[in-house]
C-alpha positions in Angstrom: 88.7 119.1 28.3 85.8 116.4 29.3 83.3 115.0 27.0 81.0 117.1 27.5 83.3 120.1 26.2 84.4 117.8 23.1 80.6 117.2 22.1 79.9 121.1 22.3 82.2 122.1 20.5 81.9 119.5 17.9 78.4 118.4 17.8 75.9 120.8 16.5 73.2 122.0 19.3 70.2 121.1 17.1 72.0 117.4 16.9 72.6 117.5 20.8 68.9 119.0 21.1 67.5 115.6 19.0 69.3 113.3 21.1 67.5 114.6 24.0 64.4 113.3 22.6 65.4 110.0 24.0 68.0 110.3 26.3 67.4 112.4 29.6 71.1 114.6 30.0 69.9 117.0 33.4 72.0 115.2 35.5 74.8 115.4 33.0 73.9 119.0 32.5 73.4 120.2 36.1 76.8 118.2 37.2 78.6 120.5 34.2 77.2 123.9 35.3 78.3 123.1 39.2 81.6 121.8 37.6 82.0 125.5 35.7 81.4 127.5 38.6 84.1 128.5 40.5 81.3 129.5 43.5 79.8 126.5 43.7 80.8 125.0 46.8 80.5 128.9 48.7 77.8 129.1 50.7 78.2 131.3 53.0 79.9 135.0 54.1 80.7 136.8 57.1 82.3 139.5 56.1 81.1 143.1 56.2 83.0 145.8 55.3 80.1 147.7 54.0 78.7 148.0 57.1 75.6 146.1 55.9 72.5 146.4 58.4 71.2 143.3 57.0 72.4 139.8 56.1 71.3 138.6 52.6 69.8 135.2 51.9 70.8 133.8 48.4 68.1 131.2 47.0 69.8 128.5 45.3 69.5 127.8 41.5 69.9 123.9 40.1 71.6 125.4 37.1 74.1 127.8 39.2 72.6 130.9 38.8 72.6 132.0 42.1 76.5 133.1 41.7 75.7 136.5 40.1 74.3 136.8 43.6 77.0 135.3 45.6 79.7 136.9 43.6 77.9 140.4 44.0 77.8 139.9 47.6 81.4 139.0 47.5 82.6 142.1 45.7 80.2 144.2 47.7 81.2 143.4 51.1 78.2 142.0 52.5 77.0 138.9 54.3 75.0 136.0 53.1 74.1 132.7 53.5 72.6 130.3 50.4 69.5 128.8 50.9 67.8 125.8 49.1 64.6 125.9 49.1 63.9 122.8 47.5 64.8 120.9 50.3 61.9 119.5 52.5 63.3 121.4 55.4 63.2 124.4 53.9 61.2 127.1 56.1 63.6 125.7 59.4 66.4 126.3 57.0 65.7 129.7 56.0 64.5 130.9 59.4 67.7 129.5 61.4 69.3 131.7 58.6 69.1 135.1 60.3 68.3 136.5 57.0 66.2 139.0 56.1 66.0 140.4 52.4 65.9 137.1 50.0 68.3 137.3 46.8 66.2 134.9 43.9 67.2 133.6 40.5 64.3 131.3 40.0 64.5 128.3 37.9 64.0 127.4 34.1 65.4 124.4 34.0 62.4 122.3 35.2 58.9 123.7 35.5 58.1 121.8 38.7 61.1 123.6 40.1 60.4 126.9 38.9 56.8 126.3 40.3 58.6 125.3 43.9 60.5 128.2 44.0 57.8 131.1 43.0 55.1 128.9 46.2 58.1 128.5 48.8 59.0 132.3 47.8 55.1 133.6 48.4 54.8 132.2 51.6 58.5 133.7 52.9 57.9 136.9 51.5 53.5 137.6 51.8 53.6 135.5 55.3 56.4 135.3 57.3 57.4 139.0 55.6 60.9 138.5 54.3 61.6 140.8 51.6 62.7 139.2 48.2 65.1 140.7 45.2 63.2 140.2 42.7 59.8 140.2 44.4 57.1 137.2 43.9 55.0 139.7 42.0 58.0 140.2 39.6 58.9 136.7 39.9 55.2 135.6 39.2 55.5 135.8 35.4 59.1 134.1 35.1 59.3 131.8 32.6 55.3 131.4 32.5 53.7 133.0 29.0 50.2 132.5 29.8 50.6 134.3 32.9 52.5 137.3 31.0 49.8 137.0 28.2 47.2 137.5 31.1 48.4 140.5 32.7 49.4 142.6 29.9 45.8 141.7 28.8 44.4 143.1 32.3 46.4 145.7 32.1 46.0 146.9 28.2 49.8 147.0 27.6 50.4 146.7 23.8 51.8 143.2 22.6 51.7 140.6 19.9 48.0 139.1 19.5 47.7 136.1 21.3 45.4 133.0 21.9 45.4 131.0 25.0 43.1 127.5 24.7 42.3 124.9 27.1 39.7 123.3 25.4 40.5 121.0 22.3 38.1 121.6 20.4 38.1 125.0 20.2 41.7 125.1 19.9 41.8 122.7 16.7 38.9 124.9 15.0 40.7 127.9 15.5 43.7 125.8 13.8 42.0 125.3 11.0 41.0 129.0 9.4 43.7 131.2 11.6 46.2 132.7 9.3 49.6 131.1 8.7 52.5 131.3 9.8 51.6 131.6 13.5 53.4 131.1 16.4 53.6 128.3 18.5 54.6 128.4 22.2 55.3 126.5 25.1 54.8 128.2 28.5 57.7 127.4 29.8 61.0 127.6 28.3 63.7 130.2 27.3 65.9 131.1 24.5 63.6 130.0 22.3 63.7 126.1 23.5 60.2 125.9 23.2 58.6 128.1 20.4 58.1 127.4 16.6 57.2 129.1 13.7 54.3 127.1 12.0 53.7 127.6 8.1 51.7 124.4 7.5 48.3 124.0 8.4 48.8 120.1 8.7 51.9 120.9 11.2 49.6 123.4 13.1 47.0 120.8 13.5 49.7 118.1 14.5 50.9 120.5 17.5 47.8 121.3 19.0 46.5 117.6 19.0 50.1 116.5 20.5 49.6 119.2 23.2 46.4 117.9 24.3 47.2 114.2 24.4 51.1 113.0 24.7 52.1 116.6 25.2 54.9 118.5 24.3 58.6 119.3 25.2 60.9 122.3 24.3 63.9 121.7 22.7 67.0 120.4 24.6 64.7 119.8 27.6 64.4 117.1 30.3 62.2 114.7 27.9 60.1 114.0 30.5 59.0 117.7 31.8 56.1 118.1 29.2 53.3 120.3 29.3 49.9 118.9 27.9 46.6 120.3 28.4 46.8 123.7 26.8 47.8 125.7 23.4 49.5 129.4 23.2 49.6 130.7 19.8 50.7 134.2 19.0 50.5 136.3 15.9 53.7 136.2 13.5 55.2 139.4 13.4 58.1 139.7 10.0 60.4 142.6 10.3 60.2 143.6 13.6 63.1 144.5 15.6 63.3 143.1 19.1 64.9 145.0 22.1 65.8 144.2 25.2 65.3 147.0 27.7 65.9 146.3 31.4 65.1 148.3 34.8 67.2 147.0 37.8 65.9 150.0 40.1 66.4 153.2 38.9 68.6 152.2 36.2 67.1 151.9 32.7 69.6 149.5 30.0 68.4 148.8 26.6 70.3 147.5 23.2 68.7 145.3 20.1 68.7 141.5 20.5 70.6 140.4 17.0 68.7 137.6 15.2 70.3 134.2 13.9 67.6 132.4 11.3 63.8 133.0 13.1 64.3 133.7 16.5 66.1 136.9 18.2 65.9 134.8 21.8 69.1 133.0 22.0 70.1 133.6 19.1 73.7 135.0 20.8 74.1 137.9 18.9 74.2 141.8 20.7 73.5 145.2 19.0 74.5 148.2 20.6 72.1 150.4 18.9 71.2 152.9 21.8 67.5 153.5 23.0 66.2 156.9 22.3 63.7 157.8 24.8 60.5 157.1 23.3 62.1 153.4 24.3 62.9 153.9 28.3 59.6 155.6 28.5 57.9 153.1 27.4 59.9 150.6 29.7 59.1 153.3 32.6 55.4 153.1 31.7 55.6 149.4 31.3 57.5 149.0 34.8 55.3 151.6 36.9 52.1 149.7 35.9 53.2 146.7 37.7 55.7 148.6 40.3 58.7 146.2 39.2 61.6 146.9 40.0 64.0 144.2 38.4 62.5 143.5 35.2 63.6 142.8 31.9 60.9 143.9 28.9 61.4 142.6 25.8 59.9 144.6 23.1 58.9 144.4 19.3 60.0 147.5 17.2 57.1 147.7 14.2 58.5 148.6 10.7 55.7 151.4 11.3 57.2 152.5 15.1 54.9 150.6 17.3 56.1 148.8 20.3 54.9 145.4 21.4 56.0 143.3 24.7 56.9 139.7 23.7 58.5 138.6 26.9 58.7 140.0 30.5 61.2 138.0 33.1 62.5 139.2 36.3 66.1 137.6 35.2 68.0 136.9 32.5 71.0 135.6 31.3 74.1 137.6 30.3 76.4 135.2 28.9 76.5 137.2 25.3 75.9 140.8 26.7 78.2 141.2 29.9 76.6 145.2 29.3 73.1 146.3 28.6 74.0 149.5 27.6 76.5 151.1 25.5 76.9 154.6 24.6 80.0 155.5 22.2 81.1 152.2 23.0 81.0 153.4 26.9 79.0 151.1 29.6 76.6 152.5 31.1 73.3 153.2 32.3 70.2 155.9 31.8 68.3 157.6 34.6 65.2 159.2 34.8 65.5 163.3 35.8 63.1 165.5 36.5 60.0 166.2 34.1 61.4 162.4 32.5 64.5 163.6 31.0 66.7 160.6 30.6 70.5 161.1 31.0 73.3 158.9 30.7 75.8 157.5 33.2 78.9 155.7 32.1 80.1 152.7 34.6 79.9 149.2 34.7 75.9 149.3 36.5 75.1 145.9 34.6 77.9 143.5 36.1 76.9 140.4 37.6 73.9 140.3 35.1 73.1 143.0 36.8 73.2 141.4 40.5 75.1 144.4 41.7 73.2 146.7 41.1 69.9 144.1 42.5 71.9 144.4 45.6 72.4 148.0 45.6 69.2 149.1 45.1 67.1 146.6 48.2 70.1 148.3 50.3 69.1 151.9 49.0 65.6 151.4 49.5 66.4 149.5 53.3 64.8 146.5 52.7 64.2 144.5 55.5 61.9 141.6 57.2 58.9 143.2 58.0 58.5 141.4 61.3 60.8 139.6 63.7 58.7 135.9 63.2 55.6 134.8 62.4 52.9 134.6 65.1 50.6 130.7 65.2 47.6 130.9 64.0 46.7 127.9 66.4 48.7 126.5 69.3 49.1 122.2 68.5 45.9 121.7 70.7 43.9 123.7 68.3 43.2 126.9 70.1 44.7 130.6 69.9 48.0 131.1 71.1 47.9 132.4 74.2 48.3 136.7 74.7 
């Protein structure tokens, strides 16, 4: 056991959170996650015994994500390079590749990488036509609240009231008579690293002037990634049950996130409550609007049976839930029949946080580069390429 293990097991995470106020830990903490994964130094696979017509390119993730993909691939039989796209020879790298469907776990550890990967992923997928699992449109919302905020907006999907301000003044009026407690958000964070419950109108106050001068930072995060420039604040909601209901293709999971004090996001607690259908469809309708097909949806339950969407991300973690479904204490998954019966299908459909079944579906759907290379727009001297 190394100090790091010693000082999680015995030093509280909110005490291990405060230090971070003054000490910058990412390289400790990226070093630690390469250290724990087995994967880490596998890069690449040959093998086919699938028969695969394609070869699969796996993005690379700071924080070690990408093994649900490489460890999918592995167990699947097909082949695959990593890539790392935050390199500065990136497009030569992914080109000389031979790849041609893109396997991404973008990044939430630091926003200007999760920004890097979601622009180096547009351009491979809308211009050079690679195809991507999960797609940039899906991928567009990861990790980003106001862009979530905006699109359920556009699209009139039900969800907690929210206000998005970029201009101070307006932000610390509408501080000053909204009603309390309200929620305060960062844009970019998960399990709950940067949202607060606010009760006190002088906090309140305190926030939104901090965001739009020194700026803020999420708990337990690089001290020096904060956002500034802009408030989110979002109704407070008591008594609602949160869900987390999943569509990886044309399987449908859903179970109850458990709640430890405020927050249900990483709070590390599971239910296995199962969804009845009035849940999947309204993760079908949710899901069809924006044609995703690896999305998670998580979902408010009203005391009085209304459904909300607090969070939409196009990955997620599974360290507390290996399954997202469980019927009779039986893994599984639900699909959609004709005329939208739902029925269930007992297997293990989630494994890999669901990177298996990522995989299975781009195969099932033949996913592939939708041309050979891209053409020049301009030859070096400046004119058309030749015909």
């Amino acid at each position: 056991m190394n100090w790091v293990d010693v000082a999680r097991h015995w030093v509280p995470r909110p005490w291990r959170q405060a230090v971070q106020r003054w000490v910058n830990l990412s390289a400790v903490k990226l070093r630690e996650a390469a250290r724990r994964n087995p994967l880490a130094e596998v890069t690449h696979s040959d093998a086919n015994p699938a028969g695969c017509p394609v070869r699969f390119g796996i993005v690379h993730n700071a924080a070690q994500y990408h093994a649900h993909f490489v460890q999918a691939c592995l167990e699947l039989g097909v082949p695959f390079r990593v890539l790392d796209l935050a390199r500065s020879d990136w497009l030569d790298q992914v080109e000389r590749a031979g790849c041609e469907v893109l396997l991404v776990w973008p990044d939430a550890f630091l926003s200007v990488w999760n920004r890097m990967i979601k622009e180096r992923l547009w351009v491979l997928e809308e211009e050079l036509g690679y195809a991507a699992v999960p797609s940039s449109r899906e991928i567009w919302m990861y990790e980003d609240k106001r862009r979530m905020v905006y699109w359920l907006q556009a699209r009139q999907i039900p969800h907690p009231r929210t206000w998005i301000f970029y201009d101070p003044a307006e932000a610390e009026d509408f501080a000053l008579r909204c009603e309390l407690p309200v929620v305060f958000k960062l844009n970019f964070g998960a399990a709950a690293t940067g949202v607060w419950i606010v009760r006190s109108r002088r906090e309140l106050v305190r926030r939104v002037r901090r965001a739009f001068h020194r700026g803020c930072v999420g708990r337990g995060m690089d001290r020096r990634d904060r956002e500034w420039g802009a408030v989110l604040l979002q109704e407070y909601l008591p008594g609602v049950k949160e869900w987390r209901l999943v569509r990886i293709g044309d399987s449908y999971f859903g179970h109850p996130k458990g709640r430890r004090g405020e927050f249900h996001s990483g709070s590390g607690v599971a239910l296995w409550d199962v969804p009845e259908p009035r849940h999947l469809d309204f993760l079908h309708r949710v899901t069809e609007a924006g044609g995703f097909r690896s999305m998670d949806v998580d979902v408010f339950e009203t005391p009085d049976g209304r459904f909300l969407v607090n969070e939409l991300q196009a990955v997620f973690g599974a360290s507390v839930a290996v399954d997202q479904l469980r019927v009779d204490g039986r893994p599984g998954r639900f699909v959609r029949r004709g005329e939208g019966r739902w029925e269930f299908e007992a297997g293990d459909f989630a494994r890999n946080a669901c990177a298996n079944e990522r995989v299975r579906d781009a195969l099932a759907r033949g996913l592939r580069r939708r041309r050979a290379f891209a053409e020049p727009a301009l030859s070096e001297a400046g004119a058309p390429p030749p015909r």
